[in-house]
TIFIMI-630734 format. One record per residue (C-alpha): residue number from 1; x negated, z negated, y; residue in one letter. Coordinates in steps of 0.5 Angstrom, whole numbers, plus 2048, in hexadecimal, padded with zeros to 3 digits. Layout:
(pt NUM,(X,Z,Y),"a")
...
% end
This chain:
(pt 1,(745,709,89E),"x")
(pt 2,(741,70F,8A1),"x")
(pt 3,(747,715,8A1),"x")
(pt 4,(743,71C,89E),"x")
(pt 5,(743,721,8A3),"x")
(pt 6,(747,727,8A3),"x")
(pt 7,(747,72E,8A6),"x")
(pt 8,(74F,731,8A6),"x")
(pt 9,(750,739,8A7),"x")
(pt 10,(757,73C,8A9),"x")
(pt 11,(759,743,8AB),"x")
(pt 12,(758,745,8B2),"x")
(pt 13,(75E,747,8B3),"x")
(pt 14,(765,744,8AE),"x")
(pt 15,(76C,747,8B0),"x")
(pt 16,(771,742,8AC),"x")
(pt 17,(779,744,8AC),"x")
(pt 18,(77E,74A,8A9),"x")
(pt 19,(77D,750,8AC),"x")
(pt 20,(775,750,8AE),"x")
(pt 21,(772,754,8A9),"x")
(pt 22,(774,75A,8AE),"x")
(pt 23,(76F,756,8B2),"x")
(pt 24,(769,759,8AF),"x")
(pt 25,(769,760,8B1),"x")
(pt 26,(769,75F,8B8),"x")
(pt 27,(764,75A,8B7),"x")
(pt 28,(760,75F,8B5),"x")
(pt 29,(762,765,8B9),"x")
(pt 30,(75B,768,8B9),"x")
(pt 31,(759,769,8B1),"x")
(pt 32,(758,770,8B0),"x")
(pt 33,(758,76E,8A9),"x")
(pt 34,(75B,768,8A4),"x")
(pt 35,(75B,766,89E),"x")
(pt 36,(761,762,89B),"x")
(pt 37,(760,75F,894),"x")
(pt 38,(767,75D,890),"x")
(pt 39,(76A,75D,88A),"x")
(pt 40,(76F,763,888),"x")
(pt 41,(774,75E,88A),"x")
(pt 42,(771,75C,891),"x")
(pt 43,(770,762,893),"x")
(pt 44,(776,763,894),"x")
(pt 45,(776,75F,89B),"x")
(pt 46,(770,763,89D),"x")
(pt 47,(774,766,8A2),"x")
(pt 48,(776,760,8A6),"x")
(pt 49,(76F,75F,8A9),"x")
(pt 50,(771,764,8AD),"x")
(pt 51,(76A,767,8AC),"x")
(pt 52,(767,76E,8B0),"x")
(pt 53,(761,771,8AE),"x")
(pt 54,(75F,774,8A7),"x")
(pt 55,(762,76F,8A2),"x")
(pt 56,(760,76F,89B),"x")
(pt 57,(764,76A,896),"x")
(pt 58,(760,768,88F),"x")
(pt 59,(765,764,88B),"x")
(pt 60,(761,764,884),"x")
(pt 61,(761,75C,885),"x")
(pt 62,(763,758,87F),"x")
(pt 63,(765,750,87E),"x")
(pt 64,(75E,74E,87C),"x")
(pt 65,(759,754,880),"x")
(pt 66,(753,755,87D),"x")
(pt 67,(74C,758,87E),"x")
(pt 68,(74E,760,87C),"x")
(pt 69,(754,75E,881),"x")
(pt 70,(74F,75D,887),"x")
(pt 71,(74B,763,885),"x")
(pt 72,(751,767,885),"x")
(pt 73,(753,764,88C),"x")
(pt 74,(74C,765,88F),"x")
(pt 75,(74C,76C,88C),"x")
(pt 76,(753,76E,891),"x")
(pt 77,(74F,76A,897),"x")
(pt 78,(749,76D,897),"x")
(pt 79,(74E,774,897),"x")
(pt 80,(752,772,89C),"x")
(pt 81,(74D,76F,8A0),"x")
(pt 82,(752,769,8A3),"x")
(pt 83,(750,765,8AA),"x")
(pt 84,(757,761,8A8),"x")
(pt 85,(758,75E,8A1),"x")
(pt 86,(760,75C,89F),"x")
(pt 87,(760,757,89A),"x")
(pt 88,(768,757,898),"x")
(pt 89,(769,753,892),"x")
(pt 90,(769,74C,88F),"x")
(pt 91,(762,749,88D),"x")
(pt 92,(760,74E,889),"x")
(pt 93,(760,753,88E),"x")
(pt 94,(75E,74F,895),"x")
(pt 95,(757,74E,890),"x")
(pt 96,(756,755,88E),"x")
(pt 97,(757,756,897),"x")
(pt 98,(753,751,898),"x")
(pt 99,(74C,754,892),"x")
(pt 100,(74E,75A,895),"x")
(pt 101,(74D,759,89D),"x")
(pt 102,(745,757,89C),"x")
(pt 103,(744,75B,896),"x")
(pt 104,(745,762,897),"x")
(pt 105,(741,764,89C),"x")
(pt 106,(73B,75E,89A),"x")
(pt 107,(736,760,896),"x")
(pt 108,(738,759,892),"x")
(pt 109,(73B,759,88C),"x")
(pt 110,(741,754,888),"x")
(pt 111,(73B,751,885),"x")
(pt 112,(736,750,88B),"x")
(pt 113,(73C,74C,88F),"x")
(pt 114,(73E,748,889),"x")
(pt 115,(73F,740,88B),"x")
(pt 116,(73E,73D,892),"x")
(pt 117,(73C,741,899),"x")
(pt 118,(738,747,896),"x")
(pt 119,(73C,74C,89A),"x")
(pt 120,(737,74F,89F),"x")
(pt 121,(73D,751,8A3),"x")
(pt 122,(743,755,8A5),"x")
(pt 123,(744,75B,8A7),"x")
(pt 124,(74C,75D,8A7),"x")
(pt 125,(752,759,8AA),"x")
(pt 126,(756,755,8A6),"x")
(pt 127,(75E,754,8A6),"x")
(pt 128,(761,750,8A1),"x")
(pt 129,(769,751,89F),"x")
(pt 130,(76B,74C,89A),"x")
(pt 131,(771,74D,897),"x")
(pt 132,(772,747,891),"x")
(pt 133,(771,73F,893),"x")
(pt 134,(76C,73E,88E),"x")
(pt 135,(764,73E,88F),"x")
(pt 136,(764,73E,896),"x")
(pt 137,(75E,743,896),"x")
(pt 138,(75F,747,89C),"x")
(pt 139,(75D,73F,89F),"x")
(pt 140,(756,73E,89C),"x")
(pt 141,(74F,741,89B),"x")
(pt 142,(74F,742,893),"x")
(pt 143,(750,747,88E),"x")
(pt 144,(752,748,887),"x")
(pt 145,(750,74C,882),"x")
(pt 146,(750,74C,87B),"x")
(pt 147,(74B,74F,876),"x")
(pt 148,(74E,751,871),"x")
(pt 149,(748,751,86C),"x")
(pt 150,(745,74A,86E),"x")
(pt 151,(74D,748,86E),"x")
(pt 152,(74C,743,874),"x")
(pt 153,(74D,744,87B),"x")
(pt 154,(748,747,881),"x")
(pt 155,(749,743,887),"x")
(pt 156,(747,746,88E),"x")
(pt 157,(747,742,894),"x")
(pt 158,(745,743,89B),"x")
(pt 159,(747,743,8A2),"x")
(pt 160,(746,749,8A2),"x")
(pt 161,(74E,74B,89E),"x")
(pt 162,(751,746,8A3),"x")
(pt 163,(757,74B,8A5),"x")
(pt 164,(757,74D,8AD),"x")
(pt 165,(75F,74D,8AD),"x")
(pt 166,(763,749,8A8),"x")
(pt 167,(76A,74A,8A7),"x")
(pt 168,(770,747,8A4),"x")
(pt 169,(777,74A,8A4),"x")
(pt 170,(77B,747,89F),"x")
(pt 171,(780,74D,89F),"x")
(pt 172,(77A,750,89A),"x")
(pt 173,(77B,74B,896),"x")
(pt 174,(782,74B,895),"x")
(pt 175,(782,750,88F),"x")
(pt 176,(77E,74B,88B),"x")
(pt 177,(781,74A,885),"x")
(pt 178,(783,742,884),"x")
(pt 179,(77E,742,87E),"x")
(pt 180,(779,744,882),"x")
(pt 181,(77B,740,888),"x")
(pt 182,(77B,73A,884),"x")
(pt 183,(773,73B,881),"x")
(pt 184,(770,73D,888),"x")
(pt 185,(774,736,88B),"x")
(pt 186,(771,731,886),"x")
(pt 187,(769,736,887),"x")
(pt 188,(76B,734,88E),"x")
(pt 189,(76C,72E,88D),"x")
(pt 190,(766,72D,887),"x")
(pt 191,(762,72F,88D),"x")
(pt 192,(763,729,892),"x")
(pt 193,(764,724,88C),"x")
(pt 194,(75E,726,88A),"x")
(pt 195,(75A,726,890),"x")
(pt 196,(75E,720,892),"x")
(pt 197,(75B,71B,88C),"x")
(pt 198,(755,71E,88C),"x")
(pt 199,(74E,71C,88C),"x")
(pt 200,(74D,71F,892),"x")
(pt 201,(752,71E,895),"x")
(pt 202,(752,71D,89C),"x")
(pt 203,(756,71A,8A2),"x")
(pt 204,(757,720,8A6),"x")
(pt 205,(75A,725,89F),"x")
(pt 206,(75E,71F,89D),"x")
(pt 207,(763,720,8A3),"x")
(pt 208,(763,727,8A1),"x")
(pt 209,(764,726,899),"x")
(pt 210,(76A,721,89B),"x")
(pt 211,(76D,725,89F),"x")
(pt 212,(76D,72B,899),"x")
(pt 213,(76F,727,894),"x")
(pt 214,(776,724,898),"x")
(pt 215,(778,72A,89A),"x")
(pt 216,(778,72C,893),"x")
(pt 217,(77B,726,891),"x")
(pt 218,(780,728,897),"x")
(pt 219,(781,72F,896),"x")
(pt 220,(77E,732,88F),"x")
(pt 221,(785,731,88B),"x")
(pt 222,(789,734,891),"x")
(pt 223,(785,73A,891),"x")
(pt 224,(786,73B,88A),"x")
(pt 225,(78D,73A,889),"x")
(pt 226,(78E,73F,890),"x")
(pt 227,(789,744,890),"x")
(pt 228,(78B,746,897),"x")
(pt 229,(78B,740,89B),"x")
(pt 230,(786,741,8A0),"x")
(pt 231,(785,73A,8A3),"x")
(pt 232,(783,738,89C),"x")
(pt 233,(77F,73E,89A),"x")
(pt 234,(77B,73C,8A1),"x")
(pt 235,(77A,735,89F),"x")
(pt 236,(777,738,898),"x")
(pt 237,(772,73C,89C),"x")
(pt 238,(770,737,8A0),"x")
(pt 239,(76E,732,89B),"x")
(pt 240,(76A,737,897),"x")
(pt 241,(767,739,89D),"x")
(pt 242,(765,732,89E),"x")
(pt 243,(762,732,897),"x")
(pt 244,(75F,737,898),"x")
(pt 245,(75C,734,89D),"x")
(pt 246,(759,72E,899),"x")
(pt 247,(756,732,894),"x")
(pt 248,(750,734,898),"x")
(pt 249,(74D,72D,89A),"x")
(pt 250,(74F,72A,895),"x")
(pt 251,(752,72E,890),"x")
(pt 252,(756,72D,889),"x")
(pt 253,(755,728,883),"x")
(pt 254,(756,728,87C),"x")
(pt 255,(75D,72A,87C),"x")
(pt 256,(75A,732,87D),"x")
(pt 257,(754,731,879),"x")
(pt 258,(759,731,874),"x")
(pt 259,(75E,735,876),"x")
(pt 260,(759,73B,876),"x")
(pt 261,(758,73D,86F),"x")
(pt 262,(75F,73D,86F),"x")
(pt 263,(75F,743,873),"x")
(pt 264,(758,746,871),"x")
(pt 265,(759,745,868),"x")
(pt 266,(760,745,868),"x")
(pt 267,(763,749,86E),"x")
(pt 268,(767,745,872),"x")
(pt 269,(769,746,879),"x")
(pt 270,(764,741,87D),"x")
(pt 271,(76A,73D,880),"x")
(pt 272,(76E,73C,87A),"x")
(pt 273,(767,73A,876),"x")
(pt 274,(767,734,87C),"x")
(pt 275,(76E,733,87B),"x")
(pt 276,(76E,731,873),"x")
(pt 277,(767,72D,875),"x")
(pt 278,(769,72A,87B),"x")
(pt 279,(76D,723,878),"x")
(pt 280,(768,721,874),"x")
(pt 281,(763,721,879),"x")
(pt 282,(766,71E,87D),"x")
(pt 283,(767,718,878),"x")
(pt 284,(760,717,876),"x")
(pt 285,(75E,716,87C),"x")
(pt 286,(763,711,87E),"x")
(pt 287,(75E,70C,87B),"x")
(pt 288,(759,70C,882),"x")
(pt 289,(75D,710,886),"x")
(pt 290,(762,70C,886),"x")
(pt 291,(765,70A,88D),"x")
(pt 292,(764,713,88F),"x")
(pt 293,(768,714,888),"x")
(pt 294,(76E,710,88B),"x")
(pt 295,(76E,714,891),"x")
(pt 296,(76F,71A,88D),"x")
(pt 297,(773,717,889),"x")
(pt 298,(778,714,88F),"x")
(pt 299,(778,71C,892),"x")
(pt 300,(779,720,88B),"x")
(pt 301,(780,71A,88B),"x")
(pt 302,(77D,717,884),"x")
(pt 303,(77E,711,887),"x")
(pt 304,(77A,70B,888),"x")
(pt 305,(775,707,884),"x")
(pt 306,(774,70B,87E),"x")
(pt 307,(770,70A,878),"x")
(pt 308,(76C,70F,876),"x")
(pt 309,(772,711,870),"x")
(pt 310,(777,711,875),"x")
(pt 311,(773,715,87A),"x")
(pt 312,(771,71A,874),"x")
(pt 313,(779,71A,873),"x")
(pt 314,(77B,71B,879),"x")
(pt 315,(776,721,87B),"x")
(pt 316,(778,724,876),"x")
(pt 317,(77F,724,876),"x")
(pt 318,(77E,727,87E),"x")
(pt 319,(77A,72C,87B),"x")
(pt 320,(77F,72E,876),"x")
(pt 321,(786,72D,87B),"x")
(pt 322,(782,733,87E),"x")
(pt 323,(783,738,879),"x")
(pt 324,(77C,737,876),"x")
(pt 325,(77A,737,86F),"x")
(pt 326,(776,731,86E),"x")
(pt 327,(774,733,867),"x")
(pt 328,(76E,737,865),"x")
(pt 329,(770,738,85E),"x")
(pt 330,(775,73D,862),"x")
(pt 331,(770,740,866),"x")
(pt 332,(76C,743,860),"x")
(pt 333,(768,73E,85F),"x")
(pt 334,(765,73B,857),"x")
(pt 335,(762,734,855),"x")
(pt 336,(75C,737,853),"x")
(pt 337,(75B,73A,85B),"x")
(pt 338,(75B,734,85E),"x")
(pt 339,(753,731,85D),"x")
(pt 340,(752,737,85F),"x")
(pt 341,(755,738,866),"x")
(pt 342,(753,72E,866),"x")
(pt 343,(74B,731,865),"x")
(pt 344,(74C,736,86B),"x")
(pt 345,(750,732,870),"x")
(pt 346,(74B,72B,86F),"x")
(pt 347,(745,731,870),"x")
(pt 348,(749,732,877),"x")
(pt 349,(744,72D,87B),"x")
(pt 350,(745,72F,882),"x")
(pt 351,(74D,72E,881),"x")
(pt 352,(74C,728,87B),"x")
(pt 353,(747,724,880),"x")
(pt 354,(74C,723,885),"x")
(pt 355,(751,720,881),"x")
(pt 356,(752,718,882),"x")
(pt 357,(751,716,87B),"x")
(pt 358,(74B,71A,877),"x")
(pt 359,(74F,71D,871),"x")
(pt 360,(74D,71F,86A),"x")
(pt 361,(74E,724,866),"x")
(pt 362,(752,720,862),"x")
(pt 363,(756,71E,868),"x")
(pt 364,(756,726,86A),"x")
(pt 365,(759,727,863),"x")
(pt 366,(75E,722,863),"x")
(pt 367,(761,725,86A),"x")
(pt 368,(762,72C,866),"x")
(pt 369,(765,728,860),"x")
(pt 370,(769,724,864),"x")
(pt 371,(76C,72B,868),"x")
(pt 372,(76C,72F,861),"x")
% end
């Protein structure tokens, strides 16, 4: 068997432990300039990264940003002329940071860097400060952005985003609440399943993907009984990290294709769509990837050797020992929707095809029937 080739991009520079986001400052002491990109509620900790300089804080970013979202962020860049960008934030956020750095000052638009390695280059430092365990963004070199008339996702990939200084301080992830915490770790873990048992797989993202999912395993439960423990928050981040880093060669399968109308059509929040999504994946992939998905299974505590129902059951039950509701009925979602966000998500070729089994749109409706 030929192993396929493989290009990994990681940040030039990642601080990893409590108290490192101070580091960011003095990291950039010389910025006359900075631009920091939060939510309301992650601005909060803009003063942690001991910045000098002008600093000009855009917080209007939503849990699914979308393309007014980016304009009105490149419209408070190219004001503030920033030779730093901060992304300080979850996934949402760290995207909008990374479209930001090689937009605001590029003749290009969203529309001309949409798909892979169309970014002409960048132009402005980037620092990543992660304050959930969940995407794993502030590792990679993709970014999503939702149309809102088109109702799917525009995805933006490049060397060119890859943040020069990642930081992961688990203190910023302590006010998580348990719900969240919950949703963003089983995302982390999607991430690595996914890629894990993936077409694409490859020898080299496997290690990274087993090391994500057992820290999960290990530490997901513990971080949402106790928001404050550190070496479990840490452990959280670093295997959505390591997710992170598997989406850029070989990215995700089935389980985000289906998992993205939930977000765009129906509002939920990206790791709570990939939460409800996630068991029954697992399940219907179990028949050719087999001895990865016990692997997974071994990590998680479902046990060993598990039918596809008892895996379904298991995963499941996991989810939902979480503190996460499984049910999308409860989320808002009607019968009639459901063909609807199947056609949307079979069309998802570029997540669809990497999926070890090939899925219908039948199979994709009964996924969303299942989780109803």
């Amino acid at each position: 068997m030929t192993i396929a080739q493989i290009t990994l991009h990681q940040p030039r520079r990642l601080a990893v432990g409590a108290g490192l986001v101070g580091e960011v400052g003095p990291w950039a002491a010389d910025a006359q300039s900075t631009l920091v990109i939060a939510t309301p509620i992650t601005a909060g900790f803009a003063d942690r990264l001991k910045l000098s300089g002008r600093v000009t804080v855009f917080d209007a970013i939503p849990g699914e940003p979308d393309i007014a979202t980016l304009e009105a962020a490149l419209e408070v860049a190219r004001q503030c002329k920033p030779d730093l960008i901060v992304g300080l934030g979850g996934g949402s956020v760290l995207d909008v940071a990374k479209l930001v750095a090689v937009l605001w000052d590029s003749a290009q638009t969203l529309g001309d860097v949409a798909g892979p390695n169309r970014v002409a280059g960048r132009r402005t430092r980037l620092a990543q400060v992660a304050t959930t365990a969940g995407t794993g963004s502030e590792a990679g070199i993709r970014s999503l952005i939702t149309d809102p008339e088109k109702g799917n996702k525009i995805a933006v990939e490049s060397p060119h985003m890859i943040a020069d200084f990642a930081v992961l301080d688990p203190e910023l992830t302590y006010s998580v609440p348990p719900a969240v915490t919950a949703a963003t770790g089983v995302d982390a873990m999607a991430h690595c399943v996914e890629a894990f048992t993936n077409r694409r797989a490859h020898p080299m993202i496997d290690g990274f993907a087993r090391m994500g999912f057992r820290l999960v395993g290990k530490y997901l439960a513990r971080a949402v009984r106790d928001g404050q423990d550190t070496e479990a928050r840490e452990g959280l981040m670093l295997a959505s990290y390591y997710g992170g880093i598997c989406l850029g060669p070989v990215n995700t399968a089935a389980g985000h294709a289906i998992a993205y109308p939930l977000g765009t059509r129906l509002g939920l929040p990206h790791g709570l769509a990939n939460a409800i999504i996630f068991p029954h994946v697992l399940a219907f992939n179990r028949s050719v990837a087999a001895k990865k998905t016990d692997e997974v299974a071994l990590a998680l505590g479902f046990g060993d050797a598990l039918s596809e129902a008892q895996l379904l059951s298991a995963a499941h039950g996991f989810c939902r020992s979480l503190g996460i509701e499984m049910s999308l009925a409860a989320h808002g979602a009607t019968v009639d929707d459901l063909p609807r966000y199947a056609s949307e998500a079979h069309a998802n070729r570029r997540l669809m095809d990497n999926n070890p089994i090939d899925m219908s749109v039948d199979d994709v409706l009964s996924v969303y029937r299942a989780a109803f």
